[in-house]
C-alpha positions in Angstrom: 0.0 0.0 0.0 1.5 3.6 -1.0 1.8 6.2 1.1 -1.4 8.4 -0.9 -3.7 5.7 -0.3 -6.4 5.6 2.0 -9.0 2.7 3.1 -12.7 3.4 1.8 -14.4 0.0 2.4 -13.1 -3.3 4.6 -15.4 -6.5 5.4 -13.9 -9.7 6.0 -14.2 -12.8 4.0 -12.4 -16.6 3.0 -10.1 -15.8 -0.3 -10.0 -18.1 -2.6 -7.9 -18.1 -6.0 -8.7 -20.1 -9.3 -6.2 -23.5 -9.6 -3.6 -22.8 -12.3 -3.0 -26.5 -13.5 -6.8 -27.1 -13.9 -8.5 -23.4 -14.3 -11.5 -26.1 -12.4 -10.6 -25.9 -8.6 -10.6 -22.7 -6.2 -7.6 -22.9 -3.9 -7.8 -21.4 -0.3 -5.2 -18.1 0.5 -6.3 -17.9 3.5 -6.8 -20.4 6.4 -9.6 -17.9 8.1 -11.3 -15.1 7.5 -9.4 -12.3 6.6 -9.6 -8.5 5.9 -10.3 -7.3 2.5 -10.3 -3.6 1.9 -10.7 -1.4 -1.0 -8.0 1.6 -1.4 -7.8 4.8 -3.4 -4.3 6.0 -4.3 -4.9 10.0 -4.9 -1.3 10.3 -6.6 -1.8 8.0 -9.1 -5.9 8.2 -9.1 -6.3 4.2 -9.1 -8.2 2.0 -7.5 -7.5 -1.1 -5.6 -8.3 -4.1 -3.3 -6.5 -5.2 -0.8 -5.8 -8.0 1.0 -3.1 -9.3 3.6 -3.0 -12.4 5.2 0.0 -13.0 7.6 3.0 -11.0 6.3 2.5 -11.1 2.4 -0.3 -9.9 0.3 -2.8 -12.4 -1.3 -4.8 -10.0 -2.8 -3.7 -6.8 -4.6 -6.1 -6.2 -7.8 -6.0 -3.0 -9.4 -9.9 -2.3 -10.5 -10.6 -1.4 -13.9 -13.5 -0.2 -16.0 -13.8 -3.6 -17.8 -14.1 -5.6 -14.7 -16.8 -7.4 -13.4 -17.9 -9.0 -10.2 -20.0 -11.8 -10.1 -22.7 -13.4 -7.7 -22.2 -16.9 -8.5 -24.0 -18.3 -5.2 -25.8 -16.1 -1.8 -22.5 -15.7 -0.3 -19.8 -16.4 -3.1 -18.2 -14.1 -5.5 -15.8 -13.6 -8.0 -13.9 -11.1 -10.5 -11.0 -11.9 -12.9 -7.7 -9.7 -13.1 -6.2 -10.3 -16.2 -3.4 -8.3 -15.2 -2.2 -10.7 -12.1 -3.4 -13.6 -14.2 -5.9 -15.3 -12.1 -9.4 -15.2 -10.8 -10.7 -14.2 -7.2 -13.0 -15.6 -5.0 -14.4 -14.5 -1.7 -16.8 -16.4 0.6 -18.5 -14.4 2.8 -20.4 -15.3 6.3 -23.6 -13.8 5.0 -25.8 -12.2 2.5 -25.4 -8.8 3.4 -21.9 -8.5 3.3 -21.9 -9.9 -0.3 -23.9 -7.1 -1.5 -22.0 -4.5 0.3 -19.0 -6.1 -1.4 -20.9 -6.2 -5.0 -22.2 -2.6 -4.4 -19.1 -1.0 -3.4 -17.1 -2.9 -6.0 -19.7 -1.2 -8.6 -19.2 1.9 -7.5 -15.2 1.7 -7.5 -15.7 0.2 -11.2 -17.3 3.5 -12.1 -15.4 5.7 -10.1 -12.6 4.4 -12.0 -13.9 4.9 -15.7 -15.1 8.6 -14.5 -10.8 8.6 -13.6 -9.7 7.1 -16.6 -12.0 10.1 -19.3 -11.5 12.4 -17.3 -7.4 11.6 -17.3 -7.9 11.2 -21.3 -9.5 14.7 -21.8 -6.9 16.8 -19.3 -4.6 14.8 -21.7 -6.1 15.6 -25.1 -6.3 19.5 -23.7 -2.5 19.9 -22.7 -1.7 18.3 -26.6 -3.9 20.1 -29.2 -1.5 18.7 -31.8 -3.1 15.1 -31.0 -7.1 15.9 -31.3 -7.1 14.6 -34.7 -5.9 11.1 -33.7 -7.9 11.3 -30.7 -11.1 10.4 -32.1 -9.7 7.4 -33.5 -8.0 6.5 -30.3 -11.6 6.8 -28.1 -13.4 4.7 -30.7 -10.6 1.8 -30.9 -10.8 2.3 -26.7 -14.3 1.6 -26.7 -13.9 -1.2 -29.1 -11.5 -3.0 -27.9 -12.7 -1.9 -23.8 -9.0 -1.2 -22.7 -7.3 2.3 -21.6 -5.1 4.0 -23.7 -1.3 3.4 -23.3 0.6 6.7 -22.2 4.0 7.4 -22.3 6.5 10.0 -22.0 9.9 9.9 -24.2 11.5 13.1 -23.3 11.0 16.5 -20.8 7.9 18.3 -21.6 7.6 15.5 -24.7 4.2 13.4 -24.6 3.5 10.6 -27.2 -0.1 9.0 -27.3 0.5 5.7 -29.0 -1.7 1.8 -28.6 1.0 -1.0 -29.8 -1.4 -3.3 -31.8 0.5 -6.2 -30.5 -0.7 -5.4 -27.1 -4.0 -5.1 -28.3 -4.2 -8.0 -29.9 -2.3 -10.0 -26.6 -5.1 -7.8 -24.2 -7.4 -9.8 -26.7 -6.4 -13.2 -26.5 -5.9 -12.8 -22.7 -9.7 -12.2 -22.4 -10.7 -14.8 -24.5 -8.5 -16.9 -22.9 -9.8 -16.1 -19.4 -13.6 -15.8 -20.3 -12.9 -19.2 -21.6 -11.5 -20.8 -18.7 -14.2 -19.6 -16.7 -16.6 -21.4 -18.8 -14.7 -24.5 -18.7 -14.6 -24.4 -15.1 -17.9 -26.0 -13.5 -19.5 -23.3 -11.5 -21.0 -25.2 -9.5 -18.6 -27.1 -8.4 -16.6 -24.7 -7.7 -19.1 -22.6 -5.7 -20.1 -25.6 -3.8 -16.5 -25.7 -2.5 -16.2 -22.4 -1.0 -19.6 -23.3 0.4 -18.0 -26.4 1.9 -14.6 -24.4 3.2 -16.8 -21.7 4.9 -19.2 -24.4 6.4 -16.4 -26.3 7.6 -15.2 -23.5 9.7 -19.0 -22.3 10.9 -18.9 -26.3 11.9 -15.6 -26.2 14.2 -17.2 -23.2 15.4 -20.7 -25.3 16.6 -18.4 -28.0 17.8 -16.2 -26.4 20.0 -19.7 -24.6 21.5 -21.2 -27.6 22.1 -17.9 -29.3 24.0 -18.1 -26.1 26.0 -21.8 -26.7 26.6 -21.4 -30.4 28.0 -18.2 -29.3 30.0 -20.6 -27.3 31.6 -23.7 -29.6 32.3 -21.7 -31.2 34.7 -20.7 -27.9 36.9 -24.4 -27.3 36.5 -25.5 -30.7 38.1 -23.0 -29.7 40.8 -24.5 -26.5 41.7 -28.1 -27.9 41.3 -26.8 -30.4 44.5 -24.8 -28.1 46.5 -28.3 -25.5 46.2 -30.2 -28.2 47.1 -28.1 -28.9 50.3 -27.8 -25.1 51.6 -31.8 -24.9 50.7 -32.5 -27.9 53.0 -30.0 -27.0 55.9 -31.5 -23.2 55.5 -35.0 -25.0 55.5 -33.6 -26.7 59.0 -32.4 -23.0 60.2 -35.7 -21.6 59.7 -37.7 -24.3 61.2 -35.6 -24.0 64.7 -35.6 -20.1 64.2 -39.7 -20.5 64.4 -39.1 -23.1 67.5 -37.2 -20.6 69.4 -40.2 -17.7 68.6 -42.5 -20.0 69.6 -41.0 -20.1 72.6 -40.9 -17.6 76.0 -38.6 -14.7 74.6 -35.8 -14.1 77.3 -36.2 -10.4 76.5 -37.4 -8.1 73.7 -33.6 -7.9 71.6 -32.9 -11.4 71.7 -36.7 -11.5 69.7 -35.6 -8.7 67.2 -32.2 -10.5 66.3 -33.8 -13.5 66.0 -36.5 -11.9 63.5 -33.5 -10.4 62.1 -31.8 -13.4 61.3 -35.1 -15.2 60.1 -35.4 -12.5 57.4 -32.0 -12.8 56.4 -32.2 -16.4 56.1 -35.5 -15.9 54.3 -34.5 -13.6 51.5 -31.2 -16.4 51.3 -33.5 -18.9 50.4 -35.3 -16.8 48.4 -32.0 -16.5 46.3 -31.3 -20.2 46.5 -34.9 -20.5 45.1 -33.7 -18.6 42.5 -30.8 -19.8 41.4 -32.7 -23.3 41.6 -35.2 -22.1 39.2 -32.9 -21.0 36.6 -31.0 -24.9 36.6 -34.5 -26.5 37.2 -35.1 -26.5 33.3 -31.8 -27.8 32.5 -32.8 -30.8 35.4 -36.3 -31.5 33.7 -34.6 -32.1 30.2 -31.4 -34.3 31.9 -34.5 -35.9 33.8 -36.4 -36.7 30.5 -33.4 -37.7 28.5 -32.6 -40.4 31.4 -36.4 -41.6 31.2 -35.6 -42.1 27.4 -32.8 -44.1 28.4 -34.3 -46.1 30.9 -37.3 -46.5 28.4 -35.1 -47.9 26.1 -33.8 -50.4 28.0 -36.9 -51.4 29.3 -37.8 -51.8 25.5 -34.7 -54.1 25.2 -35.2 -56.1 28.6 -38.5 -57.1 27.4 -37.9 -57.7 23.6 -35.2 -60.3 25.3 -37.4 -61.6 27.6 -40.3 -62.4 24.9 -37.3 -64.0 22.8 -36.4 -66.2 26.5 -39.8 -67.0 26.8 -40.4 -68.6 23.2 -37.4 -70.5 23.8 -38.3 -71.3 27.1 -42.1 -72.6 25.0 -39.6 -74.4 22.6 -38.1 -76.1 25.2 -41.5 -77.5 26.5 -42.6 -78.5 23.9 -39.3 -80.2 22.7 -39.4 -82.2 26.4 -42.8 -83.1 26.0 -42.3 -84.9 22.6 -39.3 -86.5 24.0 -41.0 -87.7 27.3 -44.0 -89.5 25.0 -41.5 -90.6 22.6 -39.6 -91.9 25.6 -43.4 -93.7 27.0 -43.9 -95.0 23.4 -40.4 -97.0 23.8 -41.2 -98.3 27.7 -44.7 -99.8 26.1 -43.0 -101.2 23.6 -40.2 -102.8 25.5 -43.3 -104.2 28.0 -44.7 -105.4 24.8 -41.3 -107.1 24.0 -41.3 -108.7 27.6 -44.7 -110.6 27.2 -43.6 -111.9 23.7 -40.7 -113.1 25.5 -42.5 -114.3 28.5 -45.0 -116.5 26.1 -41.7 -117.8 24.2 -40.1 -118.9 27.4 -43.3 -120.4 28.5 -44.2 -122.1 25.4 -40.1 -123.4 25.8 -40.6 -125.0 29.4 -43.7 -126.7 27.9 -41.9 -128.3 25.2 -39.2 -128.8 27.3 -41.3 -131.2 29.6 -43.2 -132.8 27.2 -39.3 -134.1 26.0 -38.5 -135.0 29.0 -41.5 -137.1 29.1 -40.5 -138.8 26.0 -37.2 -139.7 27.0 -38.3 -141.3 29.9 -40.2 -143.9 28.2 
């Protein structure tokens, strides 16, 4: 930043610049948000934005007449500097600081052009010998939407010139850049700044919430210890009223005793307090421990329907044993008598040999 130059606009916003290798991918410059300022340098009557991040600068565009800024998403935005050979990208927090950015970028844009004429015609004034090239200088200008090229050969000695090879390299530069913004998938790319600036809004909710259930925990405390000192005040009071009840020794003992009743009243009014405020915080710890406890419930009797089936299983697999198991004893009884009747039917024959032999 020059010494003329003075700050006219600063927000703060993720920078992002356009991947050389694949003209596809933004690439972060900055790790966080970071300041991004617009500057007007009153020697040189230019325009600039400004951005430092750490000790070097990762923005410094000069604005020009032919730039433009672009919306591509509700908090994404871009430009291309042709001169510095890249495209921009900001991603802002909100809305509303990506139209302060588009409406102050606008008006630099324009401030800027009014700069550049008004540059050409002090110039055209202090050469008459040049105002009958000048009208073919302005209409190439607009044509070609690129300011005129000054330069000065010699004390007091002031040539107006445009180097066609320029022009025609200014020329293939913009084509070159409008067309690797339309190779680049907008989308994609403006989903990615999305993603970099949720990322951070997410380690941001994170670290909240760790902070929050660190402090459940001193809150459960303080609900106990309130709950103590209310029931031990609850004790005072009660022995306070014992003592009223009672024959007074004399008329100061009474008032300190009132004394100290009130004080330990409007103590427990303030422990009542305080116990109000964590109260909510106890009702949903409350619930989500009935939800647990519910659900649990829900398992122990989902196994215990499973145990009984298999306990029904069971039964039913003993009871089919235990006739298959009667089948077999009747049929071994069975057996017995066929034996039994066999054996008999053997004596019989056996004595009717017997008989034979013996005569």
């Amino acid at each position: 930043m020059g010494i003329g130059e003075q700050p006219i606009f600063s927000t703060r916003a993720h920078v992002f610049q356009i991947d050389p290798a694949t003209k596809r991918n933004w690439l972060p410059a900055s790790k966080h948000a970071v300041t991004v300022s617009f500057f007007y340098d009153a020697s040189r009557n230019v325009y600039r934005i400004i951005s430092v991040g750490g000790t070097k600068a990762i923005i410094n565009s000069t604005i020009t007449p032919n730039m433009t800024f672009t919306k591509t998403s509700q908090k994404f935005g871009q430009w291309a500097d042709s001169r510095a050979n890249t495209v921009y990208g900001l991603g802002f927090s909100t809305e509303q600081q990506l139209q302060q950015f588009a409406e102050q970028f606008k008006e630099v844009k324009e401030a800027a052009r009014l700069a550049r004429e008004k540059s050409q015609e002090r110039f055209e004034l202090a050469n008459p010998g040049l105002n009958i090239a000048a009208p073919q200088v302005k209409e190439l200008s607009e044509e070609r939407h690129s300011p005129p090229l000054l330069t000065v050969n010699g004390p007091g000695e002031e040539k107006l010139f445009r180097s066609r090879s320029a022009e025609v390299e200014l020329t293939a530069e913009k084509e070159r850049v409008k067309k690797m913004l339309s190779e680049g998938s907008m989308c994609e790319l403006n989903l990615e700044a999305e993603l970099f600036t949720l990322q951070d809004s997410n380690a941001k909710l994170v670290a909240a919430l760790q902070e929050a259930n660190s402090s459940v925990e001193q809150w459960k405390k303080q609900l106990a210890e309130y709950q103590e000192e209310t029931d031990r005040l609850r004790d005072q009071v009660a022995d306070l009223e014992a003592q009223l009840g009672r024959p007074a020794a004399g008329q100061p003992a009474k008032e300190e005793l009132s004394r100290s009743l009130e004080e330990l009243e409007a103590s427990l009014r303030a422990k009542e307090q305080a116990r109000n405020k964590v109260r909510p915080l106890h009702r949903a710890l409350s619930k989500a421990i009935c939800h647990l406890i519910k659900g649990n419930l829900r398992d122990l009797e989902r196994r215990n329907t499973e145990l009984e089936s298999r306990a029904q299983s069971a039964e039913k697999t003993l009871a089919t044993n235990l006739e298959e198991q009667e089948q077999a004893e009747v049929e071994v009884q069975r057996i017995i008598g066929v034996l039994d009747v066999k054996i008999g039917d053997l004596k019989g024959l056996r004595e009717s040999l017997a008989k034979l032999v013996d005569k």
